[in-house]
PDB file of N, H, CA, C and O in Angstrom:
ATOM      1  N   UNK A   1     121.852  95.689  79.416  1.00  0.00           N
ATOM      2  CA  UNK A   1     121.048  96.713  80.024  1.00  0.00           C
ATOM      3  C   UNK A   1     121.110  96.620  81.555  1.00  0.00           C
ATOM      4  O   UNK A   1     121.362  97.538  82.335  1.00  0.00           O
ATOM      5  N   UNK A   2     120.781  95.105  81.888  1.00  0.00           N
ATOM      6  H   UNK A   2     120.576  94.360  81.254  1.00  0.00           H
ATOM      7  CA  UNK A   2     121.091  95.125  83.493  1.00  0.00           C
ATOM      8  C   UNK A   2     122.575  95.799  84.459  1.00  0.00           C
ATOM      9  O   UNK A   2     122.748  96.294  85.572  1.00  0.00           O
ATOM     10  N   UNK A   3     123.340  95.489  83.382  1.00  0.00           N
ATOM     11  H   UNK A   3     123.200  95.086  82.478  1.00  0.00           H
ATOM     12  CA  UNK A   3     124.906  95.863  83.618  1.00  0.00           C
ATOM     13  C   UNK A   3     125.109  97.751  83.924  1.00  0.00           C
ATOM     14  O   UNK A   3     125.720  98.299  84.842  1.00  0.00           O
ATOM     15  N   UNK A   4     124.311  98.399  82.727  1.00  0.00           N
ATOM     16  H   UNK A   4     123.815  97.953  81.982  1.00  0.00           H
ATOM     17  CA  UNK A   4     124.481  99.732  82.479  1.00  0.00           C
ATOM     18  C   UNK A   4     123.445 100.532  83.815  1.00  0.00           C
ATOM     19  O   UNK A   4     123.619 101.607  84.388  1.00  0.00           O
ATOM     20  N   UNK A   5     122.472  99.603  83.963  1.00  0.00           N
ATOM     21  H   UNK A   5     122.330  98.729  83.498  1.00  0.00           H
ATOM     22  CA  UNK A   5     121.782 100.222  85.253  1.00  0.00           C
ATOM     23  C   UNK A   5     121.795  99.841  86.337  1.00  0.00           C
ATOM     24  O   UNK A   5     120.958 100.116  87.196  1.00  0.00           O
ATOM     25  N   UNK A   6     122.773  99.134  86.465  1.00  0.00           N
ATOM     26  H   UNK A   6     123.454  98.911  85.767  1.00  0.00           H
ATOM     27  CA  UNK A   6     122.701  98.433  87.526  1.00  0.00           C
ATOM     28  C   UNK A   6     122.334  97.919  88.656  1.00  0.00           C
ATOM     29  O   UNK A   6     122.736  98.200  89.785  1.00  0.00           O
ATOM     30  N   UNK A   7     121.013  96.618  88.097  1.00  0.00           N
ATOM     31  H   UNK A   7     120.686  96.389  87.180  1.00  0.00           H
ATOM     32  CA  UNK A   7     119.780  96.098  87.975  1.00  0.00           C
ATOM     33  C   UNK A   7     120.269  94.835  88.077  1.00  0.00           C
ATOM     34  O   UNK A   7     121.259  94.618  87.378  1.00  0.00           O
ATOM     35  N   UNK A   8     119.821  93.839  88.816  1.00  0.00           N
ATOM     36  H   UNK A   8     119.017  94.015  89.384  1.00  0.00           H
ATOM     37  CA  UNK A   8     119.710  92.527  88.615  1.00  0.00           C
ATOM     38  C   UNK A   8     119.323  91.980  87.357  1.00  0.00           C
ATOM     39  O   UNK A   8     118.616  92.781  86.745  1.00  0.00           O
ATOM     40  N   UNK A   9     119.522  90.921  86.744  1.00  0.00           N
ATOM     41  H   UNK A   9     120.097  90.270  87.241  1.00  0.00           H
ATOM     42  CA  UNK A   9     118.910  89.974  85.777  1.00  0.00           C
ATOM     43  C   UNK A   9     118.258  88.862  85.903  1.00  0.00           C
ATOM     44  O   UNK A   9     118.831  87.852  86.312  1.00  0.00           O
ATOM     45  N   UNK A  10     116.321  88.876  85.408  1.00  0.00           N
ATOM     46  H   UNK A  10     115.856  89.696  85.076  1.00  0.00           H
ATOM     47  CA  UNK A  10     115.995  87.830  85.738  1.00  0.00           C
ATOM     48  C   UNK A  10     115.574  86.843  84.415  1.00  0.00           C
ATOM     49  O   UNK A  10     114.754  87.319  83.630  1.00  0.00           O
ATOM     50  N   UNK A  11     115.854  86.133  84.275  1.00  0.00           N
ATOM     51  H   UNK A  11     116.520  85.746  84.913  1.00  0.00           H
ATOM     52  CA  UNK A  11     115.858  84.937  82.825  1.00  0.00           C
ATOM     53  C   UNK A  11     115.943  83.452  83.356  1.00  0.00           C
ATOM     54  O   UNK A  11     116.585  82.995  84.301  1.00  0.00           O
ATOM     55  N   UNK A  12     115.192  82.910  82.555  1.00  0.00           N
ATOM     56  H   UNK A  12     114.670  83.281  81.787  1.00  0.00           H
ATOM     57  CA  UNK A  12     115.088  81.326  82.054  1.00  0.00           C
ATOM     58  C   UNK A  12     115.853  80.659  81.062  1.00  0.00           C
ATOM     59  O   UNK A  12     115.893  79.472  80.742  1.00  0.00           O
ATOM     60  N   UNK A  13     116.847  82.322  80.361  1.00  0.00           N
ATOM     61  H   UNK A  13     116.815  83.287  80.621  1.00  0.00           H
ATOM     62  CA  UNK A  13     117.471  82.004  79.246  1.00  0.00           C
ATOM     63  C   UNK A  13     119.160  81.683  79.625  1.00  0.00           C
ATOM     64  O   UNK A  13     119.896  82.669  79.636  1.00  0.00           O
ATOM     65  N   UNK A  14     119.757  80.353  79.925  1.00  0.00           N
ATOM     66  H   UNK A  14     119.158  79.552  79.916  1.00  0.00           H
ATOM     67  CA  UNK A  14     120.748  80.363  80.343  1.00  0.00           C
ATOM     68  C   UNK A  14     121.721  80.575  79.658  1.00  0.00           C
ATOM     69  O   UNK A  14     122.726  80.608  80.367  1.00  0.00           O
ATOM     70  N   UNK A  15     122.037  80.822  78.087  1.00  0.00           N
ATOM     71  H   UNK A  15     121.221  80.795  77.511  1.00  0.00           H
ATOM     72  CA  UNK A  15     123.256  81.257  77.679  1.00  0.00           C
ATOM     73  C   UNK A  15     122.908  82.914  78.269  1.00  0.00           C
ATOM     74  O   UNK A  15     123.708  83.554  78.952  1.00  0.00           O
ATOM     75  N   UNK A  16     121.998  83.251  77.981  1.00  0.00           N
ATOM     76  H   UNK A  16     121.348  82.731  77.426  1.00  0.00           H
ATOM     77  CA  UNK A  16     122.174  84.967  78.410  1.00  0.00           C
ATOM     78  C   UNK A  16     122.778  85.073  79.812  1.00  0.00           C
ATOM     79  O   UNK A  16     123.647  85.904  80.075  1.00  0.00           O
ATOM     80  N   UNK A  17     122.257  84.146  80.761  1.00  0.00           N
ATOM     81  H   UNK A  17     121.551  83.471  80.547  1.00  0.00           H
ATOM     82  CA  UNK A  17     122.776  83.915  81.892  1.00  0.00           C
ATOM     83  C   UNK A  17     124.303  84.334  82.091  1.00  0.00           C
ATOM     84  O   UNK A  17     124.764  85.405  82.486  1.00  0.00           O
ATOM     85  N   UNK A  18     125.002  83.058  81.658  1.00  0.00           N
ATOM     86  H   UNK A  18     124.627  82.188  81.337  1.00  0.00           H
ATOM     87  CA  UNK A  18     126.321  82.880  81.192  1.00  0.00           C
ATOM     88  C   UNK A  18     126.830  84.278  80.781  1.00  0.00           C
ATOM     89  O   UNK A  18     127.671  84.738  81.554  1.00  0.00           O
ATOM     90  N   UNK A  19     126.440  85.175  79.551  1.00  0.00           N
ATOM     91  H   UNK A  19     125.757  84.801  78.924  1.00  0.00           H
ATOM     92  CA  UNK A  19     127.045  86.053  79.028  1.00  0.00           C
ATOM     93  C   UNK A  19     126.700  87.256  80.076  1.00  0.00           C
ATOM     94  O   UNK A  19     127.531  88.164  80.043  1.00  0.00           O
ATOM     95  N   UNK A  20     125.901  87.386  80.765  1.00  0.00           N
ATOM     96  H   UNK A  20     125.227  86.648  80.793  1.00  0.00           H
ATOM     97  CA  UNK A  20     125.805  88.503  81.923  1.00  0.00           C
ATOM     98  C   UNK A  20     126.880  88.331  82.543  1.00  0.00           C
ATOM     99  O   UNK A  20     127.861  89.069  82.450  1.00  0.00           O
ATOM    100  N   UNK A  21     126.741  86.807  83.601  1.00  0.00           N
ATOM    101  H   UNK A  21     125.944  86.208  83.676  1.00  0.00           H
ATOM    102  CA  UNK A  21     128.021  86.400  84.230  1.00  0.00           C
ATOM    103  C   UNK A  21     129.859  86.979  83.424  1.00  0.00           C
ATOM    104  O   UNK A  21     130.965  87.474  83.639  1.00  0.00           O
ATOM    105  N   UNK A  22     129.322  86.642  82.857  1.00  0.00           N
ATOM    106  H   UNK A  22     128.423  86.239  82.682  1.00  0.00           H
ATOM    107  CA  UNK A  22     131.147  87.232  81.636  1.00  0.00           C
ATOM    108  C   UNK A  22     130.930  88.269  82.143  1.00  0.00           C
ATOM    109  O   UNK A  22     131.742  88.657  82.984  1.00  0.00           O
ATOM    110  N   UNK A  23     129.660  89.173  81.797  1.00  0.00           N
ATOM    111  H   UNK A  23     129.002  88.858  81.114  1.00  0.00           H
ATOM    112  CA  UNK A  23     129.830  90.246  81.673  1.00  0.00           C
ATOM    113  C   UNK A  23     129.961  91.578  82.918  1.00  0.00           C
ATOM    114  O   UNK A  23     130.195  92.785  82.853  1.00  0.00           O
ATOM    115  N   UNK A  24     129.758  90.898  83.691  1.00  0.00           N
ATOM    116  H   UNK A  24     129.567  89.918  83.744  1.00  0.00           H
ATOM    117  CA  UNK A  24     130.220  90.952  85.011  1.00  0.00           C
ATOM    118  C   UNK A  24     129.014  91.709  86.076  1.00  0.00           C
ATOM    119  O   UNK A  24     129.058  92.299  87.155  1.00  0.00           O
ATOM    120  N   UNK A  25     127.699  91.228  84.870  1.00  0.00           N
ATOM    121  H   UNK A  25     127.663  90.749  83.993  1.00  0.00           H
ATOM    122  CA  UNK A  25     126.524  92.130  85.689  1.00  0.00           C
ATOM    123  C   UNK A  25     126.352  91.182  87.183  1.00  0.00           C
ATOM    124  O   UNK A  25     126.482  90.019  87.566  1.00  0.00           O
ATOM    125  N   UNK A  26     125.991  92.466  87.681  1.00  0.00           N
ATOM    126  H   UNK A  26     125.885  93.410  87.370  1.00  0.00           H
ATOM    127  CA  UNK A  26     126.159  91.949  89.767  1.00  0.00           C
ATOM    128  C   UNK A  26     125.131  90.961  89.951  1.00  0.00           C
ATOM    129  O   UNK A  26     125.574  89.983  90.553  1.00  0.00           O
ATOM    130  N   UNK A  27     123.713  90.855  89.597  1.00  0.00           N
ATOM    131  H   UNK A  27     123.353  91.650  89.108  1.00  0.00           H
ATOM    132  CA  UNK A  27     123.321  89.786  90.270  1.00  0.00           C
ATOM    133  C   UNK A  27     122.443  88.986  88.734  1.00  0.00           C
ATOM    134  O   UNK A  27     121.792  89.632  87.912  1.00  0.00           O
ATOM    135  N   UNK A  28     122.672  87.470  88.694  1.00  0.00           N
ATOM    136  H   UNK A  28     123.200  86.945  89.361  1.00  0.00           H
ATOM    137  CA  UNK A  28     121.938  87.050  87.808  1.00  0.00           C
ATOM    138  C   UNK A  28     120.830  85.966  88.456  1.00  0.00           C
ATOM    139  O   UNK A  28     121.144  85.316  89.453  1.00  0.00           O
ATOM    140  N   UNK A  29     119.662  85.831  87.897  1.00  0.00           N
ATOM    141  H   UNK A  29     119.407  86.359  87.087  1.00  0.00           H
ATOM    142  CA  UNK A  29     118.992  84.968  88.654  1.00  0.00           C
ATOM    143  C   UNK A  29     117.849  84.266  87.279  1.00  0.00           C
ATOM    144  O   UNK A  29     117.396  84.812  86.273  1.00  0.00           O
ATOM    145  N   UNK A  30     117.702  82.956  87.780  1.00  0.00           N
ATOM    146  H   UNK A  30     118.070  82.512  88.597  1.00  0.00           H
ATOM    147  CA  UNK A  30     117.070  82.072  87.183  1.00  0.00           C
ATOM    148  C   UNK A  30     115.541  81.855  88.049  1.00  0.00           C
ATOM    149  O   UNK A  30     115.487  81.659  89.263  1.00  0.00           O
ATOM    150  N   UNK A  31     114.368  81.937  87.153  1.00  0.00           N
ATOM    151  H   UNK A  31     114.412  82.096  86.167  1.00  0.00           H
ATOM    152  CA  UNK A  31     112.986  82.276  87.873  1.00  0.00           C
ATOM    153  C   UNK A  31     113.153  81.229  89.233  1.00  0.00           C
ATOM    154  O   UNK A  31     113.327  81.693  90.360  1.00  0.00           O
ATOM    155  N   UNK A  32     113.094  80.109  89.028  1.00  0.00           N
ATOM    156  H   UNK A  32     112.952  79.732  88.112  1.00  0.00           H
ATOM    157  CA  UNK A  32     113.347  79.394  90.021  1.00  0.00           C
ATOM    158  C   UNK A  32     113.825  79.475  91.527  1.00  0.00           C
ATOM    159  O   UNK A  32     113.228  79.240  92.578  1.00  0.00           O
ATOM    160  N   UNK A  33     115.402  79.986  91.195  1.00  0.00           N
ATOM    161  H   UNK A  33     115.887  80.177  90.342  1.00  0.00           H
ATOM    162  CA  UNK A  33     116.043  81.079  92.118  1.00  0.00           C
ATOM    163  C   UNK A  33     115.721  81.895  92.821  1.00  0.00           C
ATOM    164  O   UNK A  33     115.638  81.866  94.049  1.00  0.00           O
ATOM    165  N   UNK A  34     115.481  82.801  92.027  1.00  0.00           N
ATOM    166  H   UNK A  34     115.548  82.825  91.029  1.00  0.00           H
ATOM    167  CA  UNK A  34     114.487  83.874  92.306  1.00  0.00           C
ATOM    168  C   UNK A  34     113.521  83.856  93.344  1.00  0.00           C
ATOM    169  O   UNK A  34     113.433  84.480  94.401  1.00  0.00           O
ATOM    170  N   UNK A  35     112.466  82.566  92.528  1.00  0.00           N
ATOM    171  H   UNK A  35     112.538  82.058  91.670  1.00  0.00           H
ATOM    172  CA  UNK A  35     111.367  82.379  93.727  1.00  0.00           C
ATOM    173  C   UNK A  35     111.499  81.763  94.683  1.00  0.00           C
ATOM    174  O   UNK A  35     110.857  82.114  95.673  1.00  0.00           O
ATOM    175  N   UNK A  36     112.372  80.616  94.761  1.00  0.00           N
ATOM    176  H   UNK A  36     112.894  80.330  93.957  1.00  0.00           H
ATOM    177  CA  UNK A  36     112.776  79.991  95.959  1.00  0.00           C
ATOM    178  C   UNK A  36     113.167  81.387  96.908  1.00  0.00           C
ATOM    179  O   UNK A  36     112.516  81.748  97.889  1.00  0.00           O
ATOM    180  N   UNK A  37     114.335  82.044  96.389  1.00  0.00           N
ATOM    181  H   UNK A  37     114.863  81.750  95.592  1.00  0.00           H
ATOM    182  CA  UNK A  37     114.408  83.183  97.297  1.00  0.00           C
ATOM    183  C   UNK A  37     113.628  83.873  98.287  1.00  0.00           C
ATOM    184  O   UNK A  37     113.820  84.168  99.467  1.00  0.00           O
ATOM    185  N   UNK A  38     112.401  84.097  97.211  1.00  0.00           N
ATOM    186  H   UNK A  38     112.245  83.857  96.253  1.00  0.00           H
ATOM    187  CA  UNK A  38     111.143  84.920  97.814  1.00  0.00           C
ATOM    188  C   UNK A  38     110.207  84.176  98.480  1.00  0.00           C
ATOM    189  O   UNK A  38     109.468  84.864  99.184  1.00  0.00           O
ATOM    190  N   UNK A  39     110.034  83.237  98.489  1.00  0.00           N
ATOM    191  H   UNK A  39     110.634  82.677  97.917  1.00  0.00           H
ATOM    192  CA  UNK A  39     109.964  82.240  99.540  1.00  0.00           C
ATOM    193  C   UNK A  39     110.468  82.243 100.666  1.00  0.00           C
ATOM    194  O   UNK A  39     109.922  82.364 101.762  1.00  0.00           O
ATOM    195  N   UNK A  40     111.535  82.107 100.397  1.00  0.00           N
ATOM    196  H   UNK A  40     111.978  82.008  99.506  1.00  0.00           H
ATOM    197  CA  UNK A  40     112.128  81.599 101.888  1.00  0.00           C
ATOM    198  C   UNK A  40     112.293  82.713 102.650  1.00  0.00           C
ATOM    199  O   UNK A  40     112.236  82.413 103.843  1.00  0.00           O
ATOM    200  N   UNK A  41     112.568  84.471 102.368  1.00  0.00           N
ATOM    201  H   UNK A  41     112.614  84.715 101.400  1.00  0.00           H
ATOM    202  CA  UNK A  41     112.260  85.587 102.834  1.00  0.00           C
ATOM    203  C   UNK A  41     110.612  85.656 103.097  1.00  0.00           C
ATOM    204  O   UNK A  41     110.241  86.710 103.611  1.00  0.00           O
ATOM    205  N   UNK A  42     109.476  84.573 102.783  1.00  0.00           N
ATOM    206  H   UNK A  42     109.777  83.716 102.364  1.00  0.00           H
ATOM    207  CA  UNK A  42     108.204  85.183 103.171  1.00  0.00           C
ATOM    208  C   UNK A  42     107.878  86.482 102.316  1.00  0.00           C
ATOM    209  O   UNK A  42     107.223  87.418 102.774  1.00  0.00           O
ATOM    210  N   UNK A  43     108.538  86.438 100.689  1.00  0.00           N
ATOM    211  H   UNK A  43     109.070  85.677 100.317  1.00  0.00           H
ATOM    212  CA  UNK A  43     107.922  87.629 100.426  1.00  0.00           C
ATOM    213  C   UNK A  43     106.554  87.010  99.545  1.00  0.00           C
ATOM    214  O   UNK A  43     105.645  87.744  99.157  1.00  0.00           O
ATOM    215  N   UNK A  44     106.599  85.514  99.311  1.00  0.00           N
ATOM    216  H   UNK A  44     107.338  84.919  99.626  1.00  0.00           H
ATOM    217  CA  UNK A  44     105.724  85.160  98.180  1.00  0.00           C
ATOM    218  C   UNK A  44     105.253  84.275  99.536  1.00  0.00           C
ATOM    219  O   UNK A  44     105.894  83.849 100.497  1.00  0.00           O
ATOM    220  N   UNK A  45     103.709  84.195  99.126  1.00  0.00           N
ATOM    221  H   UNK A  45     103.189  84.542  98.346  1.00  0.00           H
ATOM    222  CA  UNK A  45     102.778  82.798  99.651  1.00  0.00           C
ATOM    223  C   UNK A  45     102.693  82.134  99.006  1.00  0.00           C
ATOM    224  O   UNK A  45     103.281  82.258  97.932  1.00  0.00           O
ATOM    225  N   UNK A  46     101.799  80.876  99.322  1.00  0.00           N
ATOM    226  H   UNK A  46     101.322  80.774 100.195  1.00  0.00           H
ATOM    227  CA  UNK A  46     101.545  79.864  98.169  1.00  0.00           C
ATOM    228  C   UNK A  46     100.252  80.155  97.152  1.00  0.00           C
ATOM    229  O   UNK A  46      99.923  79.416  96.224  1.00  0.00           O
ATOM    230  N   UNK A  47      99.816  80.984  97.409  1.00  0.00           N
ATOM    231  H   UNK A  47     100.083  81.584  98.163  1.00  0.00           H
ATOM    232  CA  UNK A  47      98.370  81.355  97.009  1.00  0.00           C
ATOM    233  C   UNK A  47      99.146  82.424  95.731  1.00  0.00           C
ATOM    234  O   UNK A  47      98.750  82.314  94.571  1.00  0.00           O
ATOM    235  N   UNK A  48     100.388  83.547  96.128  1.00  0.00           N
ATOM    236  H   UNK A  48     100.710  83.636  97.071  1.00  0.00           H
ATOM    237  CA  UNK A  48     100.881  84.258  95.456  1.00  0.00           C
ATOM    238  C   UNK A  48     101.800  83.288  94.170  1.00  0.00           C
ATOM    239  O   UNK A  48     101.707  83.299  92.942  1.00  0.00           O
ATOM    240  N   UNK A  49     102.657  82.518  95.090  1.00  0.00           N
ATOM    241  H   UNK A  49     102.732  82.509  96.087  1.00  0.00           H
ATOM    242  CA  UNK A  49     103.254  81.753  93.743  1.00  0.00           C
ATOM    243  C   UNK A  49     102.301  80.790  92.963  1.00  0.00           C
ATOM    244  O   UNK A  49     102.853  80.183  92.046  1.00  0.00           O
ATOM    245  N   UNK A  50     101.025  80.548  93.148  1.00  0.00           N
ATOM    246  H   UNK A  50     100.577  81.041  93.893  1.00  0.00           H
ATOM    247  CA  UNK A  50     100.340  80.113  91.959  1.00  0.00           C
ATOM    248  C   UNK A  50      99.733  81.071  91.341  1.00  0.00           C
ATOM    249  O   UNK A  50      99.109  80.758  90.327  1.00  0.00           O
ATOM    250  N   UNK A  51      99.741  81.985  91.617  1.00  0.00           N
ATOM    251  H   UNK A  51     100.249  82.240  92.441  1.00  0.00           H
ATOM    252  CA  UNK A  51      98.948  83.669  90.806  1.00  0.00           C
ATOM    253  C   UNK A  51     100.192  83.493  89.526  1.00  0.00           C
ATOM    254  O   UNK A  51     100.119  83.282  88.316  1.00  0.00           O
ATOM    255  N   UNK A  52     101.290  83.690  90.453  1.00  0.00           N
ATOM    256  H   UNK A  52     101.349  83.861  91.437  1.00  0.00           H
ATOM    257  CA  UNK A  52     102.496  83.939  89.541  1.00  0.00           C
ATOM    258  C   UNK A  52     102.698  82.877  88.298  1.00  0.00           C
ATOM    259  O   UNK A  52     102.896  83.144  87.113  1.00  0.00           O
ATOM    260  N   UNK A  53     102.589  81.609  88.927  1.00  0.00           N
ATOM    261  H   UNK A  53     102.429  81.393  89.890  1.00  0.00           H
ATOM    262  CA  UNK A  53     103.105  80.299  88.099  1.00  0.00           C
ATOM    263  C   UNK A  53     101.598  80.331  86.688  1.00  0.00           C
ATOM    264  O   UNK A  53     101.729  80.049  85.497  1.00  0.00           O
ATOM    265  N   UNK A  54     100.480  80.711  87.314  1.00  0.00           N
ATOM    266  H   UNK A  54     100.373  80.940  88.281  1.00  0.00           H
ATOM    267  CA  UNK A  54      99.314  80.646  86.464  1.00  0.00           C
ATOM    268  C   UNK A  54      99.414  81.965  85.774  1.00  0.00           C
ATOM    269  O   UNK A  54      98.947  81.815  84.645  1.00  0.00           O
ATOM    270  N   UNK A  55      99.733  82.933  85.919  1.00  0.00           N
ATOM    271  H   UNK A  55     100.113  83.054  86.836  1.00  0.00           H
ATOM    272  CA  UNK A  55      99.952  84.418  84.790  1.00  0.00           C
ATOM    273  C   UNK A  55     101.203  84.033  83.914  1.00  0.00           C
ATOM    274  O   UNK A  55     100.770  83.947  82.765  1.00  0.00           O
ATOM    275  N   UNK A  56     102.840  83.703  83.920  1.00  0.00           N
ATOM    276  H   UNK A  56     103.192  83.773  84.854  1.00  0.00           H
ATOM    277  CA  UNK A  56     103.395  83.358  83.320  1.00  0.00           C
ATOM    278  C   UNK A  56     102.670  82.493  82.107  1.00  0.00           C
ATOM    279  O   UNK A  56     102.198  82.936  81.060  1.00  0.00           O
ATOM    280  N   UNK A  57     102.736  80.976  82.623  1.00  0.00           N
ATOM    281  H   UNK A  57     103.120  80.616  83.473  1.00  0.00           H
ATOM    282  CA  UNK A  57     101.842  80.688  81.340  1.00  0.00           C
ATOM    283  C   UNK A  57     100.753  80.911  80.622  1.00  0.00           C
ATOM    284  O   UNK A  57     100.508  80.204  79.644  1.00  0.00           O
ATOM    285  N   UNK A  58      99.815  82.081  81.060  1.00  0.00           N
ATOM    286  H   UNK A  58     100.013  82.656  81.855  1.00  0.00           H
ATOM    287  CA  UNK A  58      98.753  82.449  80.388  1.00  0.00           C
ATOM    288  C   UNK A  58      99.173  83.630  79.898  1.00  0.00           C
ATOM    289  O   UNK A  58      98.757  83.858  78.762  1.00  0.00           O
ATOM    290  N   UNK A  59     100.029  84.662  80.498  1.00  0.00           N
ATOM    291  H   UNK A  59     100.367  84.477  81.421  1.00  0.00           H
ATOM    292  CA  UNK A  59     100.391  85.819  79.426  1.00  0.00           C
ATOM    293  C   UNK A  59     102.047  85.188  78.748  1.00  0.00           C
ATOM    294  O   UNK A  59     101.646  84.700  77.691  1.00  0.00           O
ATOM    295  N   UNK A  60     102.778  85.070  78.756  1.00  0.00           N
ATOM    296  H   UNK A  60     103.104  85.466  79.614  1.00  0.00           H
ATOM    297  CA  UNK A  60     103.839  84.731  78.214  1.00  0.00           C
ATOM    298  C   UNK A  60     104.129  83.232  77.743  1.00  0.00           C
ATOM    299  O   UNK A  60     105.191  82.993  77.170  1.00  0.00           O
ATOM    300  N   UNK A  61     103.322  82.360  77.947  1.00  0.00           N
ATOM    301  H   UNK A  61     102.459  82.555  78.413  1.00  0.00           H
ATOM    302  CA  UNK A  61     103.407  80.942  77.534  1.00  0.00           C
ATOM    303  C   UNK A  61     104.687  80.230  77.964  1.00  0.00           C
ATOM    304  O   UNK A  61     105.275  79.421  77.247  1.00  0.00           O
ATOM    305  N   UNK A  62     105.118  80.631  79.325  1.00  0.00           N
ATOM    306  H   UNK A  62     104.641  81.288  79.908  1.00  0.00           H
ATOM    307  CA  UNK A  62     106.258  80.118  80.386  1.00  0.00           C
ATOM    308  C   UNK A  62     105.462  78.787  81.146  1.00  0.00           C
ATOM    309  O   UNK A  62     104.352  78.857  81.673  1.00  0.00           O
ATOM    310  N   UNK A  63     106.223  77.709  81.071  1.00  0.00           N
ATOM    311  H   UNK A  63     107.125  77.652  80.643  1.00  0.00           H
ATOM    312  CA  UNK A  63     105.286  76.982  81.994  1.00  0.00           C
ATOM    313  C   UNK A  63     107.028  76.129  82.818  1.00  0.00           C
ATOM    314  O   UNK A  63     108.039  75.687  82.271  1.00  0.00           O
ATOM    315  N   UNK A  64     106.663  76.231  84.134  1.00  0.00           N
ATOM    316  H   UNK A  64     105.842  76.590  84.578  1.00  0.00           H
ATOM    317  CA  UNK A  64     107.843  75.250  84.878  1.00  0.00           C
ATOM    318  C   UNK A  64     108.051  73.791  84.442  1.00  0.00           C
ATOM    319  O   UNK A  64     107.176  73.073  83.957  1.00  0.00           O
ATOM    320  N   UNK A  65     109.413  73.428  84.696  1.00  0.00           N
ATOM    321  H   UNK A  65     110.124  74.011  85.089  1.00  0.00           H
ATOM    322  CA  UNK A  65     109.418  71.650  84.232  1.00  0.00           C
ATOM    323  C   UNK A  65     108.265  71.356  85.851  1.00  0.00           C
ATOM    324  O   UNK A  65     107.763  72.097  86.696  1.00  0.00           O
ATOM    325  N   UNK A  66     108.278  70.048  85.622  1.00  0.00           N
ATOM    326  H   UNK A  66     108.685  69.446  84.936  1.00  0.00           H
ATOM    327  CA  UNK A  66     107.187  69.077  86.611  1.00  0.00           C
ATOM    328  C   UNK A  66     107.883  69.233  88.074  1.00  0.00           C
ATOM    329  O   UNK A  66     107.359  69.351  89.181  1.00  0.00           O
ATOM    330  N   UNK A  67     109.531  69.185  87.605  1.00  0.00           N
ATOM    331  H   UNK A  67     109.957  69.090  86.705  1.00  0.00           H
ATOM    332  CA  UNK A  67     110.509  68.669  89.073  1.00  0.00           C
ATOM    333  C   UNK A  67     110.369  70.210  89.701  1.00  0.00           C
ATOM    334  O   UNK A  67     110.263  70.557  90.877  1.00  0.00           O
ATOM    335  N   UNK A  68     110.419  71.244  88.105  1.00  0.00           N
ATOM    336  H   UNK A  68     110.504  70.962  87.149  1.00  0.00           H
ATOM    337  CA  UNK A  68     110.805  72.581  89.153  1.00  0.00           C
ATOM    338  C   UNK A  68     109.225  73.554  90.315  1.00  0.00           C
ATOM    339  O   UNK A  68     109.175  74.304  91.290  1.00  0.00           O
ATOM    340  N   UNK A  69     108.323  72.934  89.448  1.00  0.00           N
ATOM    341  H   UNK A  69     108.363  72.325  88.657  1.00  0.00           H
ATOM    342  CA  UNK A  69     107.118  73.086  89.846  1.00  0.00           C
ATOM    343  C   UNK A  69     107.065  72.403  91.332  1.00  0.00           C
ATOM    344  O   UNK A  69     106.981  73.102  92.342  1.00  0.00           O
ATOM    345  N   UNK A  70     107.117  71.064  91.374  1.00  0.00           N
ATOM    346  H   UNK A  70     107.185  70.496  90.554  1.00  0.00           H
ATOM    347  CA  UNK A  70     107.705  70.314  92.933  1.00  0.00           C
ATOM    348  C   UNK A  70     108.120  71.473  93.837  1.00  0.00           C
ATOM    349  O   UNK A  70     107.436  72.168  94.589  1.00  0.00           O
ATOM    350  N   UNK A  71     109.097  71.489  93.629  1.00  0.00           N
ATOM    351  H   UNK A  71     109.653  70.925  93.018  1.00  0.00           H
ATOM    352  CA  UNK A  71     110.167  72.144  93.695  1.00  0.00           C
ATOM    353  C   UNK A  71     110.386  73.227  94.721  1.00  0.00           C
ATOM    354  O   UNK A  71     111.065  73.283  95.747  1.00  0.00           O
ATOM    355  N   UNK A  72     109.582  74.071  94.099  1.00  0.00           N
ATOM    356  H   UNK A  72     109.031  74.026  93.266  1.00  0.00           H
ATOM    357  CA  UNK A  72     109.039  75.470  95.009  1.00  0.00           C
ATOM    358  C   UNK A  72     107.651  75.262  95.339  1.00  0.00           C
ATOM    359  O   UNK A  72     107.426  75.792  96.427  1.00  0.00           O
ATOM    360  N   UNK A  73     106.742  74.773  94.909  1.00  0.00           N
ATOM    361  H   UNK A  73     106.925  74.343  94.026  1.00  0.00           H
ATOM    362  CA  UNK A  73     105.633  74.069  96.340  1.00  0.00           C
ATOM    363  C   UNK A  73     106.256  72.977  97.642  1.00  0.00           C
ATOM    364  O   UNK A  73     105.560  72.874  98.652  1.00  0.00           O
ATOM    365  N   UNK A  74     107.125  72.459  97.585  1.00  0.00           N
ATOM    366  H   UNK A  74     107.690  72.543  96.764  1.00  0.00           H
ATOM    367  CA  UNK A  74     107.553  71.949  98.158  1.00  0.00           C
ATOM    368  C   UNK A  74     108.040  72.751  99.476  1.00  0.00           C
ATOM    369  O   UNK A  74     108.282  72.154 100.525  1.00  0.00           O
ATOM    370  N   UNK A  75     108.132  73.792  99.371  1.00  0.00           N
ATOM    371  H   UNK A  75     107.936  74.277  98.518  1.00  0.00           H
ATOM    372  CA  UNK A  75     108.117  74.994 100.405  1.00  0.00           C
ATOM    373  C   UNK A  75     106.917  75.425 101.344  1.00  0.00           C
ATOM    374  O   UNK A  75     107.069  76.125 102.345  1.00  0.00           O
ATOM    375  N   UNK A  76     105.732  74.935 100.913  1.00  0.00           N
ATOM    376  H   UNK A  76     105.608  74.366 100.099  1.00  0.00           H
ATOM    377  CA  UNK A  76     104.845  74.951 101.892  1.00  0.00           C
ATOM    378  C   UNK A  76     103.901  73.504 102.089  1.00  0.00           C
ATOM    379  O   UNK A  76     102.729  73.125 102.077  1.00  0.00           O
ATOM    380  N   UNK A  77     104.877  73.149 102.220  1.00  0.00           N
ATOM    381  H   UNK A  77     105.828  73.456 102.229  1.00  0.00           H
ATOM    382  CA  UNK A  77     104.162  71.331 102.402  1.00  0.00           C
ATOM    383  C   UNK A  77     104.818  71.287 104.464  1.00  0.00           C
ATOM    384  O   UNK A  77     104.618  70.288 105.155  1.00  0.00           O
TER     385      UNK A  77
END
């Protein structure tokens, strides 16, 4: 779908990853990625990426590993 509209892809799911990549959709991104990104452009705060990190696991039951959680707080330390 990302391919046909040509739309970025955002997933945690890395074989889908992979098969976008084959598939030659233009941009793929892993949440992580993603947010580091928006970070480092100043589009997310730290107040925003815990809104974010705390709605994932309460509506979708997504929760970050420990390192990746570090990870991107580690951006406003």
């Amino acid at each position: 779908m990302a391919k046909v509209r040509k739309m970025l892809l955002l997933s945690d799911d890395k074989y889908l990853g992979k098969m976008a990549i084959k598939e030659e959709v233009g941009y793929v991104f892993d949440f992580v990625t993603f947010l580091e990104a928006c970070i480092v452009k100043g589009i997310i705060q730290k107040e925003e990426l815990i809104e974010i990190v705390s709605l994932l696991k309460e509506r979708d039951f997504y929760e970050f590993s420990e390192d990746d959680r570090r990870e991107l707080f580690s951006y406003f330390e």
